[in-house]
N, C-alpha and C positions, 0 to 999 in steps of 0.2 A: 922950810916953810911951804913949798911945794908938795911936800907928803903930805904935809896937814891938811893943805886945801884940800888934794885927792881924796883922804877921807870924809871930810865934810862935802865932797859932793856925790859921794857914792853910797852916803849914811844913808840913803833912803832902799837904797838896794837888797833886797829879801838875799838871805843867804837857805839854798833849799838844796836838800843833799836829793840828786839823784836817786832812783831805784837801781839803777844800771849807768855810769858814768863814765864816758871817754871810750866806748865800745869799738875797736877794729872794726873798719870795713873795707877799706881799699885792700885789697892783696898783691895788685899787681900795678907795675907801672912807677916812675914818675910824674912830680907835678900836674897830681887827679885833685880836679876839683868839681864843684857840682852849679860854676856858674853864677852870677850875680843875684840874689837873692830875690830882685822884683821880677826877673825873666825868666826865669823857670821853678819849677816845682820838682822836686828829687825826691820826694818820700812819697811811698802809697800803701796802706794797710787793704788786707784781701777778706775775705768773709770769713774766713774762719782766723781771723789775729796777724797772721803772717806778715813780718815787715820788709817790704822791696826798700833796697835806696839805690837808685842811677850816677853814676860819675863819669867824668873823662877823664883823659890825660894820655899820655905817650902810647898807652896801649890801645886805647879806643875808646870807646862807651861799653860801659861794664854793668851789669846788679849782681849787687850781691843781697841774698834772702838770708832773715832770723824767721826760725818758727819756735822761738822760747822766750818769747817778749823783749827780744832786742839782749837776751844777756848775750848771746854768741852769734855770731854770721856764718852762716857756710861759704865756700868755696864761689867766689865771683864767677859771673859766666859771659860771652865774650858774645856781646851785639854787634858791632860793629868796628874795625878798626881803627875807623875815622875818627874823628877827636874834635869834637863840637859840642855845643851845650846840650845835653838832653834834657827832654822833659819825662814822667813817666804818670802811668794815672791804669786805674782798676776798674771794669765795671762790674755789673754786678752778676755776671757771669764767671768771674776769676778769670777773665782774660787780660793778660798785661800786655799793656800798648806803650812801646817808647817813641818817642820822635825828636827828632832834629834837623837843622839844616845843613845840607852839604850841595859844595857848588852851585850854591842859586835853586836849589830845590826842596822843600820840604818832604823827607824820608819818612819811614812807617816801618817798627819792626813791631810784633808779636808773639807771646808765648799764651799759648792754649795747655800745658802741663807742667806749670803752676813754680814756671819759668826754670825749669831744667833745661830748654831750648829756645831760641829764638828764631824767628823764619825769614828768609831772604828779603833786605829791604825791597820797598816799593817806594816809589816815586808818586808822591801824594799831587803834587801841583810845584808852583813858582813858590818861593820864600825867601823873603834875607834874615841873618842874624839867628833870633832863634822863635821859637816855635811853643806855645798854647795849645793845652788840648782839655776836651771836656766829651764825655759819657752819657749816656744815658740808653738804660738797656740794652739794644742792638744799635742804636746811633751812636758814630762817634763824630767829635768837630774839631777841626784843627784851623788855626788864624795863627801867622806870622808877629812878627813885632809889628809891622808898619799895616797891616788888617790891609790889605788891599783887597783878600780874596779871603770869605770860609769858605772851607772845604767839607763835605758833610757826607757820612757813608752810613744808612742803615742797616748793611751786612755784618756788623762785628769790625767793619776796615777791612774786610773783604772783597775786591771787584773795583768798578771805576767810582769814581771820588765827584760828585757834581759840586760846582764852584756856584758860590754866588757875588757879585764883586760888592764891596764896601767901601766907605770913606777912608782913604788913605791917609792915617794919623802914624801917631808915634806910640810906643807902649797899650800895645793893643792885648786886650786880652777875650777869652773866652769864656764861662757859667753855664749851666743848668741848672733851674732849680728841681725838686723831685715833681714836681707837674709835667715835666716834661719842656720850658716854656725857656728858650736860648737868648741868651745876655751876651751883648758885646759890648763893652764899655774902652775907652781907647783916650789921652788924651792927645793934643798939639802946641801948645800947654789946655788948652781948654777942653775940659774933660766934655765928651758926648757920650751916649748912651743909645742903643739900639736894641730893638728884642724881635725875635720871631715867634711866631705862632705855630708855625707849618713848617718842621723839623729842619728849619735851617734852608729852604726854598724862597721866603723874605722877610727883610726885615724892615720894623718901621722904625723911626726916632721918637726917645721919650725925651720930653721938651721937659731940662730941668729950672726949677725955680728956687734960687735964683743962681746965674752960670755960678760955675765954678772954673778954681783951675789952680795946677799940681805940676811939678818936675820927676822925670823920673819913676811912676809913680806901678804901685803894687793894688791890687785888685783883689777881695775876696768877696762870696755871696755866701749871705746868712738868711736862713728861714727857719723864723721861730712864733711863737704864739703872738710878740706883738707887731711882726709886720716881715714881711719879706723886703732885703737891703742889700745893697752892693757897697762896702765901705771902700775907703781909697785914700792911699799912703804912699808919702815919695819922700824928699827930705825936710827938714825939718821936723817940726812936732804936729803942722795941722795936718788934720784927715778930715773927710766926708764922708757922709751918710749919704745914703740916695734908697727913699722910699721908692720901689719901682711902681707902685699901685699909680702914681699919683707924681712923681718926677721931685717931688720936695726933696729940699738937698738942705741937709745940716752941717755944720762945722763940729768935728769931737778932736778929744786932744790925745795926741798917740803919744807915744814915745819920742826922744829926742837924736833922729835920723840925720847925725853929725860925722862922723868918720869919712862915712862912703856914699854918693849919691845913689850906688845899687844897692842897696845895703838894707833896704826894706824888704819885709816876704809878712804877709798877711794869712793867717788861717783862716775861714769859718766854714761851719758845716751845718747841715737842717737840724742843727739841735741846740739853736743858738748861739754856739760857741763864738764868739771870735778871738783870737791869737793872736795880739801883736808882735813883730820878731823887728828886731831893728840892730844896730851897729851905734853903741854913744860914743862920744868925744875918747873915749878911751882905748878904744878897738875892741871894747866888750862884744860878745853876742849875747844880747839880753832878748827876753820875750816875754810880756804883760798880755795876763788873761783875764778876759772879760767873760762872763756867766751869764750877761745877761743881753745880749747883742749889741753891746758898747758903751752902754747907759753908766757902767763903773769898771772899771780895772783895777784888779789888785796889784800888790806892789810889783816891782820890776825884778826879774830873777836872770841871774845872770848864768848862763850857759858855758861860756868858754871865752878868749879870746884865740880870734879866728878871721880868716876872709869870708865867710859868707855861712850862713844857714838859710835850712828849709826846716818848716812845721807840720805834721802830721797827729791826728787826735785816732787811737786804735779804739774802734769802738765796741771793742769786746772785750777788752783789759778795762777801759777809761781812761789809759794811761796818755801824755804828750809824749811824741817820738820826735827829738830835734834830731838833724843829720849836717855837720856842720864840714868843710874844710880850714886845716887846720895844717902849716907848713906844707903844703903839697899830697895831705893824707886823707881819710874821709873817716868819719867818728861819727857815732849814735850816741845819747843819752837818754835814757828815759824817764820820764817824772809820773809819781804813781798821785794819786791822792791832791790832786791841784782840780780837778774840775767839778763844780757842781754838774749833779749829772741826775735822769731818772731815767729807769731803765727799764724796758720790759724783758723779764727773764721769763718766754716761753717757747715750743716750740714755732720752730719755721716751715712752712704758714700756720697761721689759727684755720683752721676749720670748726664750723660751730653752722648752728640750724638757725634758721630763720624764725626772730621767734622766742627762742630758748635762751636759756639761761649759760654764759661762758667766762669763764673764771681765767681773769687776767692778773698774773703776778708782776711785782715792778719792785726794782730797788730803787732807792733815794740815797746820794750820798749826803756828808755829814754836810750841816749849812743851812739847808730849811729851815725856817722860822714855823713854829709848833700852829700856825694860823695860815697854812699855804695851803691853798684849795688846789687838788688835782682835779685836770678834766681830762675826761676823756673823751675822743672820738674818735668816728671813722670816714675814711675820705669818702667819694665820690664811686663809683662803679668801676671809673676808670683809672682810680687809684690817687685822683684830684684832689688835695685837702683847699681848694678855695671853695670847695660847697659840701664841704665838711660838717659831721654831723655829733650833738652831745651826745653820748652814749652813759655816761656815768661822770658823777662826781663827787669825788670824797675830799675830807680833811684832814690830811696827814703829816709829817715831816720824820714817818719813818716807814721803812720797806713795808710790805704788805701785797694782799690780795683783793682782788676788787669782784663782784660779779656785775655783770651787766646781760642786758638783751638787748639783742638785735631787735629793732624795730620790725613792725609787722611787714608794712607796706616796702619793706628792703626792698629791691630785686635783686634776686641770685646771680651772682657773677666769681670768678678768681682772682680778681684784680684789685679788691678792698685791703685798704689798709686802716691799720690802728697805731693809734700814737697818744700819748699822756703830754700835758703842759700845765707850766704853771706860770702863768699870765702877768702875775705881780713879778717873777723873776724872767720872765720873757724866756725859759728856758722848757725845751721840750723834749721828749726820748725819742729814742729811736723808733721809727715805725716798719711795725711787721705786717707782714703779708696776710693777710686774711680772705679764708674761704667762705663764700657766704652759700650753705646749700639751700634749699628751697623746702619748704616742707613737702608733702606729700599733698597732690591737689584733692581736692573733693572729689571722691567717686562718683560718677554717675551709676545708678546702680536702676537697669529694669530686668524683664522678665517675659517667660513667655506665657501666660497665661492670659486667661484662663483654661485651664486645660483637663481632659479627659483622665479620670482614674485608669492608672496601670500606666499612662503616656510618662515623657520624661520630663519632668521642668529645668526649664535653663535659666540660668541667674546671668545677665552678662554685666560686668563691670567694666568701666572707662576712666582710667584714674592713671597715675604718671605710671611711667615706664618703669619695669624692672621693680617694683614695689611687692614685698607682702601683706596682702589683705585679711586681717583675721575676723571671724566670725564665728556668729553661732545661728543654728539650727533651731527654732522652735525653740530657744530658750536655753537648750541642755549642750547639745553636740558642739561642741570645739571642734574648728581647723582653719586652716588660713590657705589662699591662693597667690602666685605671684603672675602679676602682670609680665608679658611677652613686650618686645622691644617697642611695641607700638601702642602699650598702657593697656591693652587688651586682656581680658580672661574672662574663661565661663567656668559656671561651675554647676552640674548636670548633675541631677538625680531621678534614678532611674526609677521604673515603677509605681509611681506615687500610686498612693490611699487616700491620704487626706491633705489638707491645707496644709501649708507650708510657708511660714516665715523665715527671711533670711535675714539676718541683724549685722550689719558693720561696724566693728568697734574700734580699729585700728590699722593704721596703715605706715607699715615703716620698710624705706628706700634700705633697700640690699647694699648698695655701695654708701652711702653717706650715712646712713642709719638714724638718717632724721626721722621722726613719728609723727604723727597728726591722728590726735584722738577723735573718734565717729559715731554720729549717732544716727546711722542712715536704716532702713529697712526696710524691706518688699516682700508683699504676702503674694502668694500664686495660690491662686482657688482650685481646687480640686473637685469636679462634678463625678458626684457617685455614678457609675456603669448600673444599668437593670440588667438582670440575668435571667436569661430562658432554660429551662432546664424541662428539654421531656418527662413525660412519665416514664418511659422504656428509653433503653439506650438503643435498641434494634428490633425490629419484626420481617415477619413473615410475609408476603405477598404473592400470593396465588396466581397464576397467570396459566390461557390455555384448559381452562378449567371445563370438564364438563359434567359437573353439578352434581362429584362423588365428594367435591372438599369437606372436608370436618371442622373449618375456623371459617369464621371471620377475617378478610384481610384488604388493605392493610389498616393500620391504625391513622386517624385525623392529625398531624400534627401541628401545635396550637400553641402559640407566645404566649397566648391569654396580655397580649400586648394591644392598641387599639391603632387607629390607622388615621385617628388625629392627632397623635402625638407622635410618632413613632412611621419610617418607613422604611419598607424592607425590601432586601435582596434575595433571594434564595440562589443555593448554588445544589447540583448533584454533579458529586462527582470533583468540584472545584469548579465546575462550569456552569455562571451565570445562565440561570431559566429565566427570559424573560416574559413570561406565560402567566409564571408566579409574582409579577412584579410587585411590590407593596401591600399583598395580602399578609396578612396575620396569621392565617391559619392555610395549609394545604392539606388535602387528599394525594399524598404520592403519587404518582402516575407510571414508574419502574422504579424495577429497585438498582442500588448507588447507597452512594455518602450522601446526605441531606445536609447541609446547615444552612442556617439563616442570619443574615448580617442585618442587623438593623439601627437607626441614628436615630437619635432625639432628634427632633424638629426644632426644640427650646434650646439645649446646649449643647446641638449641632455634635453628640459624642455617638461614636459609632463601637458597638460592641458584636461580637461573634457569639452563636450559641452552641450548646454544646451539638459535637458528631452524631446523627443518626442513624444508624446502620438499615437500610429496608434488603432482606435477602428475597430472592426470587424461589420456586418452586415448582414444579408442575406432576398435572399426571404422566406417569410414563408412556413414552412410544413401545411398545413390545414386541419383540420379534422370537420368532420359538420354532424350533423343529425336530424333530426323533433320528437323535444321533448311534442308536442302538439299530443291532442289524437286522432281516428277518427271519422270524420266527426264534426270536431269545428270550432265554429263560425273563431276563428282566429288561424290558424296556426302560431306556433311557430318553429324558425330552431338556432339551436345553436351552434356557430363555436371559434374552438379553433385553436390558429395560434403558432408556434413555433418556433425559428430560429435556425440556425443550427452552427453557429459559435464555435470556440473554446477558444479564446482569447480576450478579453474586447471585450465581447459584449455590443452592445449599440444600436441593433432594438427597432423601437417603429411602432406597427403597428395600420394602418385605416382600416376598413372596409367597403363596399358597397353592396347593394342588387340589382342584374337587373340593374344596372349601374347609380343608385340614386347618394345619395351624401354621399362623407367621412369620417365617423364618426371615433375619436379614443377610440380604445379596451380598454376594464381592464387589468390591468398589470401593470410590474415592469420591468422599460426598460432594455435590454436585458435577458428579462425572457418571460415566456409564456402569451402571449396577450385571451382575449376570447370575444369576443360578443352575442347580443344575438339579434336574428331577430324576432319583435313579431308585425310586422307590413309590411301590402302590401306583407304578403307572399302568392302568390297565385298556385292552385293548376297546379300540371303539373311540368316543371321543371323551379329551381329557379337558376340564376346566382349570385353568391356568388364570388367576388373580396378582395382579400386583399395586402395592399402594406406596403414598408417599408417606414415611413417618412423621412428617412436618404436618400432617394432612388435609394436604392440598390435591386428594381425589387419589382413585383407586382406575385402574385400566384392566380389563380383562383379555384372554382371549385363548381358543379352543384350539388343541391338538387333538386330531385323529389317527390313531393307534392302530395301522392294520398290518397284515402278518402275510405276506405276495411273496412268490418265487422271484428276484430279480432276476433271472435270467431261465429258460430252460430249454432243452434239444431235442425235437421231435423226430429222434430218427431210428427210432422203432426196438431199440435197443431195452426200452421196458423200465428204463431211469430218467427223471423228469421229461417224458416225452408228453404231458400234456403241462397246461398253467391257469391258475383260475386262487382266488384267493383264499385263506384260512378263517373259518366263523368262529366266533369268541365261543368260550366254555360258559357263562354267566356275561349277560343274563341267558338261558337257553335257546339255543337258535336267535339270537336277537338279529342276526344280520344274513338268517336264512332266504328271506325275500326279499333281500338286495337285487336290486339290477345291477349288471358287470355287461360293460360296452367294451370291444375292442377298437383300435384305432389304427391306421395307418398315420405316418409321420404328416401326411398330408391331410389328415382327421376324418378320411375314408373309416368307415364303420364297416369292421369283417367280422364281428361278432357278437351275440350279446350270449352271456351266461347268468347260471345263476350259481352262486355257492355250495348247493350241495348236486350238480353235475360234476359231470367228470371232467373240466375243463376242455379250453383251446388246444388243437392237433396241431395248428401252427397252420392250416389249410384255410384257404378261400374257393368257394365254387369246386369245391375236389383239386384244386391248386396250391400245392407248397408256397409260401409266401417267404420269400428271400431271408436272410439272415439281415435283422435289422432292429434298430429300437422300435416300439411300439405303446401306445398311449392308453390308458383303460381311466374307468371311472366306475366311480362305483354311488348308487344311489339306495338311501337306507333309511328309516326313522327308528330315531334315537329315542329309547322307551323312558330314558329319563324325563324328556317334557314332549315326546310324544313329536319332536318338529322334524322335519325330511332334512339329512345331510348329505352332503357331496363330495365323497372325494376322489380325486383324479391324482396318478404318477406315471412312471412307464416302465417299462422292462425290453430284457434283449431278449431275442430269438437266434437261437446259435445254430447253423449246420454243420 
């Protein structure tokens, strides 16, 4: 009769085969167990699936890890010797944090390599019994049974632990919700409630309505679409709800928590779930699952019988992970296919542009009703879904892709998140990390113009950092520029001709590769340059002249520009003449380089003209004398010409004898000319012409041709013993009536003769005159134009 009852009271009980049932964990030790079911938590799944479960017993506190969905365990790894309850928990770093209490103190171990290791406990603060713990990013929080104190670390549980003291209750536990926003809920039997704002620095009381109160009791927090809740379960079958917005506390009906007063463990997580896990009248280890944050539970499935479990939901299987003690041993089961779930299957983070269009995939398990609206949003900046935003909404109950946009007005941050719910099922997905990048801001785009033909136009743009900006040129020319770290760039073209528009069509970020289409552009006016351009590129200019020149020189040069619109610089040489300031037109004044710089007055552009060459010229300076000896067959006259200029010279001079023909000199034009006369010079006087062939004047000048003993010996011997000079043969006699003066060095006059005596005896007054030099001159007219000539040399007297 007693069998019968047993199955009529157990007829309700779901029979649900396992994916993985009764899986080895413990390896080592005696009498390991994982602790009373409402005081600690022994299961933690890590981001990529991997399931941790913590136990005690003879050997110490142990994990052992599956990375195969719970079918096999590896090798247990050895936290501590001591033998107390642990707790364990993940964040979202994959750092595993276990804790316990030993001798009065709340312990702290950690594995940072994905628990191959663990690291030297630390001594967190004061504790009894055992020990709670809760995550959130680089926060961790740890509270005793009796909450006298959290402890709260935002180094990972790195460094010192700052305490904040609390109401000393009984069965105290710890939460975060994903806001970041710390639950202590605790009761004495009279359950209270606390939360913090400011990571666990203080907390306030949420004043529930109306009290409640519980033995024993188990804690879980759920956040889903229809409200964020703390439920709570001890023995017996009632539970509580507690809206934390608002402190309203409801009555729901859990499972019947009769065996064992520790014997309850509560799951939930931000996706609505909550797990009831309980111990019935039978010693079963059952657990009812609710989909929708508690509003209904499916039937009760029984686990094992056993002393205690804990509940875990792996959120990248979907699967339930129970970890139960069972004779002194530790065992996994896992249940595939029991939760309704939706899921976003994309990468981690989203990255997507502000703006644009991002295509988010989700599964759905089986269960939706064909009329369940998904929504979508995205949290906050700081990754807050209480100011949560719609993003998209569809009507589905089966997997699919969704596309959405990012709102305009977003502001760009890495902190966004996205998550799918469905509000009728109070059930929501996981939420992923979202990049929200910014578009490309509006270019400021000016220029330097208006500007001078042949000058350079600068285009400068002011647009986000590190961006490429593409355009076109007047229409046709493709290219693109990228911004420098400070948004900055130019874009320079050299030489301009004409007008020039720069057109911005696109601008897309090098690292994010977001784009913002453009429709910006800026013209730079190009003022046409006037151009002076001589009639001659160089001349001639005469200087020194004495009025044999054959040109005109130099030439006017003339902008044909006017000196009300237009003023001007001249330079020779590259050196500003101020003399010429602002004239239009000059008369050269030497010659040099000319140009002339001159500026519109109207569009202030200044142009150069072209190079004018002015070269100098002059008549020759001449110098000439008869380099032939006396009395030779051919006299020789040798004439050096030289000009006189100072600036680009550029003489070249001819020569003439007696008005023959023009021969050109040796030389190096505008340098010193020379010739040499060694022909038809006859004796008497020679007419020596020389000109410029530029011509810029002609220079003359007369050699006198005469044929004298240089030296002779009056000492009776009958060989040059007298001196007087030699008369040309043609014209005849022409230098017969010459007067010939003798001189002493001191221009004493000891003789005169005439050509056809017998010359000097070398005697003064019947007196021998020393051996010395002696001066003569000789006076004549020249029958060519009939004029009286002079000419004076000297000679020696030798004894």
């Amino acid at each position: 009769m007693c069998i019968i009852l047993v199955i009529l009271c157990t007829s309700q009980v779901k029979a649900q085969t396992p994916l993985f049932s009764a899986i080895p964990v413990s390896d080592e030790g005696v009498n390991n167990n994982i602790g009373n079911a409402n005081t600690s938590r022994n299961v933690a799944i890590d981001s990529e699936g991997s399931i941790y479960v913590v136990y005690t017993g003879n050997k110490g506190i142990r994990v052992a890890k599956s990375v195969n969905r719970g079918q096999s365990f590896l090798p247990s790894v050895s936290v501590t010797t001591f033998n107390a309850e642990p707790e364990i928990i993940i964040n979202d770093q994959d750092i595993v944090f276990i804790a316990w209490v030993e001798s009065g103190n709340i312990m702290l171990s950690r594995s940072v390599d994905g628990g191959i290791s663990y690291s030297m406990p630390v001594i967190v603060g004061a504790g009894l019994v055992s020990v709670h713990i809760a995550v959130f990013e680089n926060h961790i929080y740890l509270v005793d049974k009796f909450g006298e104190f959290v402890y709260f670390n935002s180094n990972n549980g790195q460094g010192v632990f700052n305490a904040t003291p609390s109401i000393k209750n009984i069965f105290t536990d710890i939460r975060v919700d994903q806001n970041g926003v710390v639950y202590l809920p605790s009761d004495n039997p009279i359950v209270s409630l606390y939360k913090s704002m400011d990571e666990g620095f203080s907390f306030s009381r949420v004043g529930l309505q109306p009290a409640i109160l519980t033995l024993f009791s188990s804690y879980a927090l759920s956040v889903g679409p229809c409200g964020t809740y703390i439920f709570i379960g001890g023995n017996g079958s009632l539970g509580y709800k507690i809206d934390v917005s608002n402190g309203f506390t409801s009555s729901i009906n859990l499972g019947n928590n009769t065996f064992t007063n520790g014997g309850r463990t509560l799951f939930a997580d931000h996706r609505g779930t909550l797990i009831d896990g309980y111990q019935n009248r039978f010693g079963e280890l059952v657990m009812n699952i609710s989909n929708d944050q508690g509003q209904t539970f499916g039937a009760p499935i029984v686990v094992a019988t056993g002393g205690s479990h804990n509940i875990a939901r792996n959120h990248i299987t979907e699967d339930i992970v129970v970890a139960y003690e069972q004779n002194g041993a530790i065992y996994v089961s896992v249940y595939d296919n029991l939760l309704k779930s939706i899921y976003i299957n994309a990468p981690i983070p989203l990255e997507v542009c502000i703006g644009k269009t991002l295509t988010i995939p989700y599964e759905l398990s089986p269960g939706f009703s064909s009329s369940t609206q998904l929504s979508f949003y995205i949290s906050d900046a700081s990754g807050n879904f209480e100011n949560k935003v719609l993003i998209a909404s569809v009507m589905s109950n089966t997997s699919g892709n969704v596309d959405v946009v990012l709102p305009l007005d977003l502001l760009p941050g890495d902190k966004y998140r996205v998550q799918i719910e469905s509000e009728a099922d109070c059930t929501q997905s996981n939420s992923v990390p979202l990049i929200a990048n910014p578009l490309p801001s509006v270019p400021f785009l000016s220029h330097n113009g208006p500007i001078c033909e042949g000058e350079n136009a600068v285009f400068s743009i002011i647009a986000t950092p590190e961006t490429e900006i593409f355009y076109t040129l007047n229409g046709t020319d493709a290219n693109s520029a990228v911004t420098d770290a400070t948004g900055s760039v130019s874009i320079t073209l050299t030489n301009t001709i004409t007008d020039l528009t720069l057109q911005l069509n696109q601008a897309i970020h090098l690292t994010t590769g977001c784009s913002s289409s453009l429709n910006i552009s800026e013209t730079v006016i190009v003022y046409p340059l006037e151009e002076v351009i001589f009639d001659f590129s160089s001349a001639i200019m005469c200087i020194n002249t004495n009025g044999s020149e054959a040109i005109d020189s130099p030439p006017m040069l003339d902008t044909s520009l006017n000196n009300y619109e237009y003023s001007f610089n001249w330079y020779i040489d590259g050196v500003l003449q101020p003399q010429f300031q602002n004239l239009s037109s000059i008369m050269p004044s030497r010659g040099g380089t000319y140009q002339v710089e001159f500026t519109s007055l109207i569009t202030n552009c200044t142009n150069v003209s072209q190079i004018f060459i002015v070269y100098e010229s002059t008549p020759p300076v001449l110098e000439a004398q008869v380099v032939s000896d006396a009395f030779a067959n051919n006299h020789i006259i040798e004439v050096k010409a030289n000009n006189t200029a100072s600036y680009n010279a550029i003489s070249e001079y001819e020569f003439s004898l007696n008005n023959g023909n023009w021969v050109l000199g040796n030389g190096s034009r505008g340098g010193a000319y020379n010739f040499v006369f060694d022909q038809d010079v006859k004796l008497g006087v020679n007419l020596i012409k020389v000109r410029d062939v530029n011509g810029c004047g002609i220079s003359e000048i007369e050699i006198i041709v005469m044929d004298y003993p240089h030296y002779f010996t009056p000492n009776g011997d009958g060989i040059h013993d007298t001196w007087n000079i030699t008369a040309p043969k043609w014209p005849t006699n022409y230098l017969a009536t010459s007067k010939i003066y003798v001189y002493d060095r001191y221009g004493k006059l000891l003789k005169q003769l005439y050509p056809n005596n017998a010359g000097w005896n070398g005697t003064y007054n019947g007196y021998k005159m020393p051996a010395n030099d002696y001066w003569f001159e000789v006076f004549f007219v020249d029958p060519v134009d009939n004029n009286e000539r002079r000419f004076r040399a000297h000679f020696t007297l030798k004894r």
